[in-house]
C-alpha positions in Angstrom: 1.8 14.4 8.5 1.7 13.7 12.4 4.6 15.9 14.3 5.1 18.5 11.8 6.0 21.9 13.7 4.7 19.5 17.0 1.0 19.6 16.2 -1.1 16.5 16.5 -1.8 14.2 13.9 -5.1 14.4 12.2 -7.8 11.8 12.5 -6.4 10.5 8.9 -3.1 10.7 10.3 -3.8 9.3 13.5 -5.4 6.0 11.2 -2.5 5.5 8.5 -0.5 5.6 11.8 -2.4 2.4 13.3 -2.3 0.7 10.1 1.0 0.5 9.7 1.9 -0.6 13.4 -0.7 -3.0 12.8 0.3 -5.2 9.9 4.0 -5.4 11.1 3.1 -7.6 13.7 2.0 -10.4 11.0 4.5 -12.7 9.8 6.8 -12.7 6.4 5.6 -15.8 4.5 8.5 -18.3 3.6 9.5 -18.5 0.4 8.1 -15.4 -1.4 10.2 -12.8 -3.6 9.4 -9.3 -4.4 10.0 -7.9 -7.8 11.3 -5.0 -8.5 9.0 -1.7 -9.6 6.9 0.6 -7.8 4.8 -0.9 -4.6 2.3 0.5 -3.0 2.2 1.5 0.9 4.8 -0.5 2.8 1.5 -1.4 4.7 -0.2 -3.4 2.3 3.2 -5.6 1.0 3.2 -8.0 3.7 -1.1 -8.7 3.1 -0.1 -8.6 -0.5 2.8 -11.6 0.1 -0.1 -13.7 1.9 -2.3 -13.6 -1.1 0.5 -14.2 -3.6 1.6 -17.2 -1.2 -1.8 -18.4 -1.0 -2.6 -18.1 -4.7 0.3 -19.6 -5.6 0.9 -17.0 -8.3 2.7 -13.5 -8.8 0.3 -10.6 -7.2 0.8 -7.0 -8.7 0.6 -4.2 -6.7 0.1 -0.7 -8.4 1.0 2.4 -6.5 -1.9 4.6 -6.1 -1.7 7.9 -5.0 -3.3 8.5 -1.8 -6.3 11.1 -0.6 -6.3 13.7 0.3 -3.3 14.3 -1.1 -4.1 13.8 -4.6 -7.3 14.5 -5.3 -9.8 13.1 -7.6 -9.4 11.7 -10.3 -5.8 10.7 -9.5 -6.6 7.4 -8.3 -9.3 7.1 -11.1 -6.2 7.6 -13.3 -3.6 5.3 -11.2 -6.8 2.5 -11.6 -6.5 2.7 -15.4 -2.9 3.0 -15.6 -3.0 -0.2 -13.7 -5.2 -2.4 -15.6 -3.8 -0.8 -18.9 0.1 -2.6 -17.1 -2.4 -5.8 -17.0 -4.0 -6.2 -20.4 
């Protein structure tokens, strides 16, 4: 990641960055609770809240392994695992 042994983030690096400064800057919707579990990226929680808000109903979110990191078919895998949780 960004600032290991002072180099400069990567492109990818340099993005995830942006994202998360970005959605911080929304607002936490009233009245919403977060179960407990695995979540995904801090970054997509507070998007996540709006939709379950909005819906009016409980919103899942899976924890999906990232690329490059993991590479395929980890998050082919995490998809399944998923839905499997839903059915």
């Amino acid at each position: 990641m960004a600032g290991h042994r002072g180099e400069p983030p990567s492109e990818l690096d340099a993005a995830r960055i942006q994202a998360e400064q970005i959605h911080p800057a929304a607002r936490e919707p009233e009245g919403v609770t977060r179960g407990s579990g695995p979540a995904s990226a801090p970054v997509d929680r507070r998007l996540v809240d709006h939709i379950a808000k909005a819906a009016g109903a409980p919103v899942p979110v899976p924890d999906f392994r990232r690329a490059p990191e993991h590479k395929y078919p980890a998050q082919v895998d995490d998809a399944e695992a998923a839905f499997n949780w839903l059915s």
